[in-house]
LUMLUMTOR-594755 format. One line per 2 residues: number of its first residue (from 1); their letters; for each residue x, y, z of C-alpha. Coordinates in Angstrom, 3 decimals, padded with zeros to 6 digits. Each point is the difference from the previous one (the first is absolute). Layout:
NUM	A	X Y Z | ...
end
This chain:
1	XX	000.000 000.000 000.000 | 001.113 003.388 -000.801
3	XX	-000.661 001.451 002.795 | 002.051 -002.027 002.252
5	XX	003.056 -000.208 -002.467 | 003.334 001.045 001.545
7	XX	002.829 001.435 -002.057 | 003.813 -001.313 002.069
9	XX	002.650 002.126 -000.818 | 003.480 -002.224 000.725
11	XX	002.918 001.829 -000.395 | 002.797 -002.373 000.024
13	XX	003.723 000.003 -000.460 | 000.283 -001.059 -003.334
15	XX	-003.308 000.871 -000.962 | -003.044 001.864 000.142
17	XX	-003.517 -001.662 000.163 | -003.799 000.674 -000.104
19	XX	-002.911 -002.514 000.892 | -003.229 -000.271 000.366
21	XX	-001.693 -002.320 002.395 | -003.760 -000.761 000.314
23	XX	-001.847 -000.718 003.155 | 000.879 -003.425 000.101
25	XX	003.768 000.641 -000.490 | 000.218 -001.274 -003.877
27	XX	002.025 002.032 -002.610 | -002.066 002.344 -002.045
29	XX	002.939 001.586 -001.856 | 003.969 000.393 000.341
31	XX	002.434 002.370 -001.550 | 003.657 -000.098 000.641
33	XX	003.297 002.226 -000.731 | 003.485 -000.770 000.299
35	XX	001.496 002.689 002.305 | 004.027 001.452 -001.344
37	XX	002.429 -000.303 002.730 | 003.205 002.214 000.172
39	XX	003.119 -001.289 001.736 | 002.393 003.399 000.291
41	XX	002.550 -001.459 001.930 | 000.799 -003.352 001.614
43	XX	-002.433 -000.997 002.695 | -002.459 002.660 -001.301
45	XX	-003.337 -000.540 -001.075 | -002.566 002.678 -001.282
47	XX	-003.263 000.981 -001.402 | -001.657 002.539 -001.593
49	XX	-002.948 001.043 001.921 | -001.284 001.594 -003.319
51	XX	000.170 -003.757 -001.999 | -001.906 -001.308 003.210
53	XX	-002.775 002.720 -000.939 | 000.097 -000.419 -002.886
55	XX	-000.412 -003.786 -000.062 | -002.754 000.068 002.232
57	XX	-002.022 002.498 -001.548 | 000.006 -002.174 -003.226
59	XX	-000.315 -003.521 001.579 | -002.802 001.219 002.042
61	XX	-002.040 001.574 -003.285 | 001.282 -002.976 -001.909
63	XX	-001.686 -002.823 002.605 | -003.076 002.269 000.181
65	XX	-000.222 -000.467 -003.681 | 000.469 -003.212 -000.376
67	XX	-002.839 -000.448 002.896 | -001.904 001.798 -001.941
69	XX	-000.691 002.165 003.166 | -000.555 003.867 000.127
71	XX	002.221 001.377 003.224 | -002.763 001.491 001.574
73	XX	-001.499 -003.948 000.411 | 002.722 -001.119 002.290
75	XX	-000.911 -000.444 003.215 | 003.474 000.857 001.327
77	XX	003.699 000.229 -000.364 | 002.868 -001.810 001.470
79	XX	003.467 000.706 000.184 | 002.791 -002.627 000.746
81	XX	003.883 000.764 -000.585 | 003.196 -000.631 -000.383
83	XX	001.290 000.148 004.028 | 002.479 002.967 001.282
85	XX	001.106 001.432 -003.009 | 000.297 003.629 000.905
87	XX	-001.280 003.077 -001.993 | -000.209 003.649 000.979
89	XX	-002.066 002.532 -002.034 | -000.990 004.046 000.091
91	XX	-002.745 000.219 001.533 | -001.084 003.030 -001.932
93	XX	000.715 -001.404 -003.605 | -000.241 -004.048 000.643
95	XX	003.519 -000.094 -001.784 | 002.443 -002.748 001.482
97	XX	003.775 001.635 001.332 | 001.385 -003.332 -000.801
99	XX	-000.275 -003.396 -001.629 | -001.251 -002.471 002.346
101	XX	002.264 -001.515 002.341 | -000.935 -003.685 -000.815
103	XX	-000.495 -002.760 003.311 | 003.073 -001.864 -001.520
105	XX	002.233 002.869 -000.121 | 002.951 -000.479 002.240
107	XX	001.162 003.786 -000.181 | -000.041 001.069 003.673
109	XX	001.088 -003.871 001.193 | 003.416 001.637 001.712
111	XX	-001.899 002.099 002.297 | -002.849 -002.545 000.825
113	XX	002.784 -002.358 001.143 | 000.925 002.853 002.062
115	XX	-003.394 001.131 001.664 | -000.485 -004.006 000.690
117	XX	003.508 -000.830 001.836 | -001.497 002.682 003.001
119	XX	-004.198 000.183 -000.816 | -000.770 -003.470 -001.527
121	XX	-001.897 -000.810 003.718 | -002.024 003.103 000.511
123	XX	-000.839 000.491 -003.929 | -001.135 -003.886 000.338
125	XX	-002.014 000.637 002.686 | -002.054 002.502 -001.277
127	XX	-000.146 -000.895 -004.170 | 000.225 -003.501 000.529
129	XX	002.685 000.083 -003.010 | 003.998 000.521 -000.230
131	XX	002.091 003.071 -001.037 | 000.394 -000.775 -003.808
133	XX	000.452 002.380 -002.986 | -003.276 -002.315 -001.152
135	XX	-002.372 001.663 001.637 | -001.111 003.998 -000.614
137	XX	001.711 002.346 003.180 | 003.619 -000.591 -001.544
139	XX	-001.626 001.081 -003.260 | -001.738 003.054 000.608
141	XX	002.999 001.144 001.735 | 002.480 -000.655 -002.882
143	XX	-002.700 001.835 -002.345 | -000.188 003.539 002.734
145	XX	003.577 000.059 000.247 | 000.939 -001.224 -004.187
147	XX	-002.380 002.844 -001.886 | 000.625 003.539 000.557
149	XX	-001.858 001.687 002.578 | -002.133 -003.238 000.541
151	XX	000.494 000.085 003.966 | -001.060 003.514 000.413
153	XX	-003.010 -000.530 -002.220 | -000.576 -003.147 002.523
155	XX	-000.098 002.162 002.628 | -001.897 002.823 -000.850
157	XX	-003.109 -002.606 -001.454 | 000.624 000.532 -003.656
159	XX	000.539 -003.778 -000.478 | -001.745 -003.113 000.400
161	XX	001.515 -003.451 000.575 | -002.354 -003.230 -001.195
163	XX	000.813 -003.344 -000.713 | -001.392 -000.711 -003.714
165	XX	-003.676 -000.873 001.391 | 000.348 003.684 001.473
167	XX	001.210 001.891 -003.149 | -002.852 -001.893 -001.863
169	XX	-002.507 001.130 001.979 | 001.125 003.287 000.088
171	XX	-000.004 000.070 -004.040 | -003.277 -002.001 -000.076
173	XX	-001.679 003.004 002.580 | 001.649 002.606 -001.954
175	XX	001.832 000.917 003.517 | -002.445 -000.369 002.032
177	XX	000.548 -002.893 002.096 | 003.780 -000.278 001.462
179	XX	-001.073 -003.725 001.882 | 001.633 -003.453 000.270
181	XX	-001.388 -002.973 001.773 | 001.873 -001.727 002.921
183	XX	001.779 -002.839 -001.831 | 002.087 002.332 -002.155
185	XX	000.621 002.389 003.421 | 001.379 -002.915 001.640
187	XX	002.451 -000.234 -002.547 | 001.602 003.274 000.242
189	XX	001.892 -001.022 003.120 | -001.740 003.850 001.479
191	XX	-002.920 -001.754 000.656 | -000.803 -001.557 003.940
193	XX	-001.939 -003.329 -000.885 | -001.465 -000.155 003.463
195	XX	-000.970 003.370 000.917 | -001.353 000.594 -003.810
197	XX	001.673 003.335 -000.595 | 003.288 001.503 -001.630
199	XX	002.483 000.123 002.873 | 001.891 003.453 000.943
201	XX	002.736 -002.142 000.889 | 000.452 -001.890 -002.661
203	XX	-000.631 003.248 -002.614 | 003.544 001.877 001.954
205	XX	002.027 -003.236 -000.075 | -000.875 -000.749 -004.233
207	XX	000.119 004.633 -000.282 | -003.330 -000.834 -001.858
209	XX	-002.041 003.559 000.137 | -003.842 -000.601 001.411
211	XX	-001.237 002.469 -001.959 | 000.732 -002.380 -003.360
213	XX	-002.486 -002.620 001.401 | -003.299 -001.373 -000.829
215	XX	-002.782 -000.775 002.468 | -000.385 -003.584 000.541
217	XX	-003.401 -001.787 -000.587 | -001.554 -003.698 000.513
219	XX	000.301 -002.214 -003.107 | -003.724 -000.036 -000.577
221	XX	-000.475 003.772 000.371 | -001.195 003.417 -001.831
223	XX	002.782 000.903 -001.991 | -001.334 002.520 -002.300
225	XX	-001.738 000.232 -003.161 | 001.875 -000.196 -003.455
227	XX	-000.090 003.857 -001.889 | -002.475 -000.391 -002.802
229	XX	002.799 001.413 -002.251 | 002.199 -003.794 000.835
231	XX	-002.875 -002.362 -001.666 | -002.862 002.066 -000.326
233	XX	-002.004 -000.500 002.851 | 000.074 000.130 003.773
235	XX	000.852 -003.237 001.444 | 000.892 -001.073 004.002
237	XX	003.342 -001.241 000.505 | -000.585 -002.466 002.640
239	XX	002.539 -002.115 000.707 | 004.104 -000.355 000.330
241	XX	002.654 -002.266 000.749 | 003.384 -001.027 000.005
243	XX	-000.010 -002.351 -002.628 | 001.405 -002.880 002.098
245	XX	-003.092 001.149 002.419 | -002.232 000.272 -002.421
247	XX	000.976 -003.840 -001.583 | -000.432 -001.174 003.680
249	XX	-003.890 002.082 -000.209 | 000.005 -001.918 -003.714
251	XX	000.656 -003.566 001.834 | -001.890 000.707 002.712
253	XX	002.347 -001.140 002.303 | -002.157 001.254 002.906
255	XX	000.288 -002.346 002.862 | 003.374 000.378 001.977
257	XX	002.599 -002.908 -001.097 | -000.996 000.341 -003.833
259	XX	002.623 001.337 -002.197 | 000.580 000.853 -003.821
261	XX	002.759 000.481 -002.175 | 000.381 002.251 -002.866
263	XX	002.053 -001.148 -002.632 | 000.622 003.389 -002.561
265	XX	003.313 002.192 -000.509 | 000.685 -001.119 003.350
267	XX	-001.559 -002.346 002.949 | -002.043 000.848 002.954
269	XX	-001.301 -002.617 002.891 | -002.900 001.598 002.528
271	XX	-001.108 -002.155 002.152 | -002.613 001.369 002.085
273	XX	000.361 -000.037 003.740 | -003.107 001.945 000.622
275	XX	-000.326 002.711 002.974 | 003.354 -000.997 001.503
277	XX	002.913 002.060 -000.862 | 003.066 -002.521 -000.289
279	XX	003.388 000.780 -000.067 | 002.541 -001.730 -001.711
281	XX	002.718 -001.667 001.074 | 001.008 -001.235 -003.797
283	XX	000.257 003.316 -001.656 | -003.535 -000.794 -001.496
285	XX	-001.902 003.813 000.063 | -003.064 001.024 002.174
287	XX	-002.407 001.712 -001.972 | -004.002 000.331 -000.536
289	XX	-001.371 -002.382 -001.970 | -003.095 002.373 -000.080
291	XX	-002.017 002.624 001.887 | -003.817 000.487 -000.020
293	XX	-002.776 001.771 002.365 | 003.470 001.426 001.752
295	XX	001.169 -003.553 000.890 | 002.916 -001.442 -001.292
297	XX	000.885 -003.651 -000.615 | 003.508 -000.597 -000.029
299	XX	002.599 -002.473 -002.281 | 003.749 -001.392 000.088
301	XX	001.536 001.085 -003.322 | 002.526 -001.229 -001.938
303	XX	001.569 001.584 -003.021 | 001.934 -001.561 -002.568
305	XX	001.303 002.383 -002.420 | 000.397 -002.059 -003.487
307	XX	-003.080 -002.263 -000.984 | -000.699 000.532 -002.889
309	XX	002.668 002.883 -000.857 | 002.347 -003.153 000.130
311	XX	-001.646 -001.605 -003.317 | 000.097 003.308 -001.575
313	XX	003.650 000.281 000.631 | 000.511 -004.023 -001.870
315	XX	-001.967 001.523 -002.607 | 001.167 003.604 -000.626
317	XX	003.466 -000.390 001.432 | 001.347 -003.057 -000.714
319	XX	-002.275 -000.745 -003.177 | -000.598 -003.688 001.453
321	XX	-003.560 000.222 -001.032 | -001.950 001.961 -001.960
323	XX	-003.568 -000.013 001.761 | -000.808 -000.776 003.593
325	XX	-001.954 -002.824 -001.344 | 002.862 -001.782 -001.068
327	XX	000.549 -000.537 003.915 | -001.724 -003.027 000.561
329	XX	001.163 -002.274 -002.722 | 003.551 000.638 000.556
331	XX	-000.770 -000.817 003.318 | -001.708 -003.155 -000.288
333	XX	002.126 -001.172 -003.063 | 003.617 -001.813 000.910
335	XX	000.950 -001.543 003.702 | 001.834 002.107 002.026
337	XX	001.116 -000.645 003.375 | -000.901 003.410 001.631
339	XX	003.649 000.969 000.402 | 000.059 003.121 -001.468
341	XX	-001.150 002.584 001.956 | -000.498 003.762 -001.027
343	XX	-000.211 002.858 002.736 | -001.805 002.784 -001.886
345	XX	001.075 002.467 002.463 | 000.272 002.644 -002.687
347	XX	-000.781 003.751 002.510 | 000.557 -002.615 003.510
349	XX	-001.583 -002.558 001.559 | -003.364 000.895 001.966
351	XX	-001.783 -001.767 002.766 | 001.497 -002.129 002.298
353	XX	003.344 001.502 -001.394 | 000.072 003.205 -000.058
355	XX	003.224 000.580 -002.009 | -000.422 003.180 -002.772
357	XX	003.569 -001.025 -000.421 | -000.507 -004.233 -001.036
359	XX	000.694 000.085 -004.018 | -000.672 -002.952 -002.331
361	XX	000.991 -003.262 -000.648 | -000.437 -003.497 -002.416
363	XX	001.756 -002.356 002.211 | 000.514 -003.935 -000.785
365	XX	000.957 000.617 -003.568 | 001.047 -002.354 -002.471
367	XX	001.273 -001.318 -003.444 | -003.578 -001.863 000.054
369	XX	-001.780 003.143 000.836 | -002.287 001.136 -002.410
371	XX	-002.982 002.776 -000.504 | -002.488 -002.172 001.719
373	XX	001.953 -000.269 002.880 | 000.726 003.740 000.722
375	XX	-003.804 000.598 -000.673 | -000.991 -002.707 001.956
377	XX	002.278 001.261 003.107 | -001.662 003.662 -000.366
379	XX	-003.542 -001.129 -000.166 | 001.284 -002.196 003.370
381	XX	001.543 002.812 001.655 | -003.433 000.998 000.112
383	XX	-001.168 -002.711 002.240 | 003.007 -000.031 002.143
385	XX	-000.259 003.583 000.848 | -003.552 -000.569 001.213
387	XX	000.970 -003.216 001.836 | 002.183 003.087 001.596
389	XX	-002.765 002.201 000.835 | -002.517 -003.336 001.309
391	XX	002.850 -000.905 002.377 | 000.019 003.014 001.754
393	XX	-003.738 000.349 -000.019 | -000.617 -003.206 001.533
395	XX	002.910 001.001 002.724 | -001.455 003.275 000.545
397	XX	-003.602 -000.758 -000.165 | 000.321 -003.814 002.742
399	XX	-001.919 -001.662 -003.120 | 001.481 -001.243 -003.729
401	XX	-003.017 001.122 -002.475 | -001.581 -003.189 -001.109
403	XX	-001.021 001.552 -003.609 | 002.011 002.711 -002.589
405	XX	-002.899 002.188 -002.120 | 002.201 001.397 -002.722
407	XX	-000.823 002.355 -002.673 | 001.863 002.752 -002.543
409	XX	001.289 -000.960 -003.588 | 002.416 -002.622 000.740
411	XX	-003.080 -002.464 001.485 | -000.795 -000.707 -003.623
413	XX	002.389 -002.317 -000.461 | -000.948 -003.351 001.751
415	XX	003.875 -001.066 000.026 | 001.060 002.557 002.787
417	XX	-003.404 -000.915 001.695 | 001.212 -003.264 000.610
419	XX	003.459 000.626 000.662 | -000.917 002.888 002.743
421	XX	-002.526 -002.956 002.475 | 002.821 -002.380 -000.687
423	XX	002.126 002.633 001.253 | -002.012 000.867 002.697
425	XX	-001.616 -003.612 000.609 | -003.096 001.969 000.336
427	XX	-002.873 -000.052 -002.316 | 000.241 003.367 -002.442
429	XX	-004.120 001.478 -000.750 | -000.209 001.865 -003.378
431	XX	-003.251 002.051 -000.232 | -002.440 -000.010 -002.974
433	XX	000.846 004.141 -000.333 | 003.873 -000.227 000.301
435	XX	-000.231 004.118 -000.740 | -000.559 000.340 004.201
437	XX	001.187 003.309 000.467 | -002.224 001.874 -001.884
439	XX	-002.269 -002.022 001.100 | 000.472 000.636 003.759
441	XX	-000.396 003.741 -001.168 | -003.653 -000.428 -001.811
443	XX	-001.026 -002.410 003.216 | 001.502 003.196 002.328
445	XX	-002.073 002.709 -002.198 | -002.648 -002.461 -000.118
447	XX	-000.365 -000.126 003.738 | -000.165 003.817 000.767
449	XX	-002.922 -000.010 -002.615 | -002.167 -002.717 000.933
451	XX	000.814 -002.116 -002.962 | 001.266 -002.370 002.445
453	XX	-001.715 -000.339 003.273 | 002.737 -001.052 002.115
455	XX	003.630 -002.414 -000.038 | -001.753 -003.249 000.116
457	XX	-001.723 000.690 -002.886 | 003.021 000.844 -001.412
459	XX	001.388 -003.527 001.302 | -003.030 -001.997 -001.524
461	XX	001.601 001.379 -003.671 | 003.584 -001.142 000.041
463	XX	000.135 -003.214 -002.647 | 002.574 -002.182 -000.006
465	XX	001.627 -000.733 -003.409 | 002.324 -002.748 000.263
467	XX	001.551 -001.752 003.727 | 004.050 -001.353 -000.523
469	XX	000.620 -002.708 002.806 | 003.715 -000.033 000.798
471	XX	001.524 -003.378 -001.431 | 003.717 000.463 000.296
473	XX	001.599 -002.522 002.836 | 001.049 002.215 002.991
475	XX	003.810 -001.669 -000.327 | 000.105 001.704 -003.354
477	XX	-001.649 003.420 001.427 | 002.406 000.216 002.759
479	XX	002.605 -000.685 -002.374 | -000.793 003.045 -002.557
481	XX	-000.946 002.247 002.755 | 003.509 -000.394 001.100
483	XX	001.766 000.645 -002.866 | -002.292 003.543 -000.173
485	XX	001.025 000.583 003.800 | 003.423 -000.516 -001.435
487	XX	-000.016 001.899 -002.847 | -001.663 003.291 001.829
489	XX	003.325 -000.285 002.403 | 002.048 000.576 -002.663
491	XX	-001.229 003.244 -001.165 | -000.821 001.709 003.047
493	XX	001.840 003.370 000.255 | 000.876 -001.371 003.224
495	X	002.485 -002.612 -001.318
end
């Protein structure tokens, strides 16, 4: 029905995407746009906050149109994003002072590691997360003191500072709304996860101006209306998330003990551990899985930074393949003994590591190695890196998660899907909708409109696609997943 169609904006690392969702959660329409990256330096990694406009503005008219939808029919809007990547704009013009700082830019990783050696505990305590040029503070900062003038401008409320659900709502309101929602606050490492509010503390220590910030809302909440310049027509924006949030929304991994992964550029584990706030003691990150009526539900993170981005690299880098789909018949052609291992640690190694400093590595080369088996080892390094991140979980958490929901690009390819509950030795869930984020955004706009009377409802729509039992023999998994332990020794910085 028209009138409870919901248009998901997900803006994504590599890409920008619009869909729209009916009341029942099915696909209406989809448009997609690859989004340019620009590396100026080693370590660096930027946008243009004027292609992420730009993209969105077109995949949004382009989904509506192939819906067959009018704007002014949609029910709602909602907005899911690429995590910390940091912009700051005029307020008075809109106009961006720099690219976008992207999450996997390593640029301010000196001074991180030296904020953590004396405020790792304190930070931890109040963000839940680690000092790490991942997440925004260390960003911001580098942008005020890098562009002319930019600190002073700070200061005197010129600027604004959103993460890339922020700037789009700004653009999408014509400047109306300066908002964000609570999952992408708590991953500014300003923002106090237990008291709900940006932290005076924590703004001195990371010389982040208050002034730049937005005011921070549920995830289900009244965002603003779209100009009617942007599509045409007034429409409520509704809902936002963090995309990894917004994927654990899209799996409805409600109950606490449930967890998801998100298999994209890069790979992100929530499991949900409900009202309780739990620290780590495995480098895992603290965060809010989501926040609604004012309440929040927190989640264990981890955050593995090359998923996907790692397949991209065999393909565009190497030349190994020439399509992603290419994967899973290398991978299933031939023997191979698991030997070789590669450590895509191409800007670090994230969670349980920690190391911005880690590089690469193929290890357990050779004269029999072929193609197949480097592929092979990077679709593996997948698994082994979420084996990582399930370890620490279950360590963290007092209970090993008896079930994996996956979703994000590389879940197509039933190869990996296997490999990863071998892996594990844990049964791996792929959903019907594998396209969870944006689908955690419609169910989030959905909810703050009535097209969705409450989370159980939401529950009773989740279809599973396809189950993989683990069949590997746990003398052979203990095996591999000590050659990976290995092969992570030998390129940590620390060595």
């Amino acid at each position: 029905m028209a009138d409870k169609a919901i248009l998901a904006i997900d803006q994504g690392t590599t890409s920008t995407r619009a869909m729209i969702f009916d009341s029942r959660g099915g696909v209406l329409a989809r448009a997609q746009a690859e989004l340019r990256q620009h590396f100026p330096n080693e370590g660096w990694v930027e946008h243009d906050p004027e292609d992420i406009w730009g993209d969105t503005l077109r995949v949004c008219r382009e989904a509506l149109s192939k819906a067959g939808l009018k704007p002014g029919e949609l029910a709602a809007i909602g907005i899911t994003n690429q995590r910390e990547t940091t912009i700051v704009w005029e307020r008075a013009t809109g106009k961006p002072i720099h690219r976008a700082v992207v999450w996997q830019d390593r640029r301010t990783a000196e001074e991180c590691r030296r904020l953590e050696a004396v405020h790792s505990l304190a930070v931890a305590a109040k963000t839940g997360l680690v000092i790490d040029a991942y997440f925004s503070a260390s960003k911001i900062a580098w942008i005020l003191d890098h562009v002319p003038g930019a600190r002073e401008r700070a200061e005197a409320g010129e600027l604004a500072f959103g993460t890339v659900d922020c700037f789009l709502l700004w653009r999408l309101t014509g400047g109306k709304s300066h908002k964000t929602d609570a999952t992408n606050a708590a991953r500014t490492l300003i923002y106090d996860i237990g008291k709900q509010r940006w932290d005076e503390e924590l703004l001195k220590l990371f010389r982040v101006p208050r002034a730049l910030l937005p005011e921070v809302m549920d995830n289900a909440a009244d965002f603003g209306m779209t100009d009617a310049q942007v599509f045409g027509a007034k429409v409520p924006i509704a809902g936002m998330a963090g995309d990894q949030q917004a994927a654990t929304v899209g799996q409805v991994c409600f109950e606490a003990g449930q967890i998801k992964s998100t298999y994209g550029t890069g790979c992100f584990a929530l499991l949900n551990t409900g009202e309780t706030f739990v620290p780590s003691r495995n480098r895992l990150l603290t965060t809010i899985a989501y926040r609604l009526d004012g309440k929040p539900t927190y989640a264990l993170e981890g955050s593995i930074f090359a998923a996907g981005s790692t397949i991209q690299w065999l393909r565009d880098g190497l030349k190994l393949i020439k399509s992603a789909g290419e994967t899973e018949a290398l991978a299933r052609g031939g023997g191979g003994s698991g030997s070789v291992y590669l450590v895509p640690a191409f800007t670090g190694l994230g969670a349980p590591y920690w190391d911005p400093f880690a590089r690469g590595a193929i290890m357990g080369l050779t004269r029999d190695t072929g193609i197949a088996d480097i592929v092979r080892a990077g679709l593996e390094a997948v698994c082994y890196q979420t084996g990582d991140l399930m370890g620490a979980m279950a360590d963290d958490f007092g209970r090993a998660p008896t079930t994996l929901r996956v979703d994000g690009g590389m879940t197509v390819n039933d190869w990996v899907m296997q490999r990863l509950a071998d892996l594990l030795g844990v049964p791996v869930e792929r959903p019907v909708v594998t396209e969870t984020t944006a689908l955690g955004a419609a169910f989030l706009a959905g909810l703050k409109v009535g097209a969705f009377p409450s989370l159980e409802a939401l529950a009773g729509l989740w279809a599973r696609d396809r189950r993989f039992e683990p069949s590997m023999p746990e003398e052979e998994r203990r095996r591999r997943r000590q050659g990976w332990v290995d092969a992570v020794r030998r390129v940590r910085s620390a060595n």
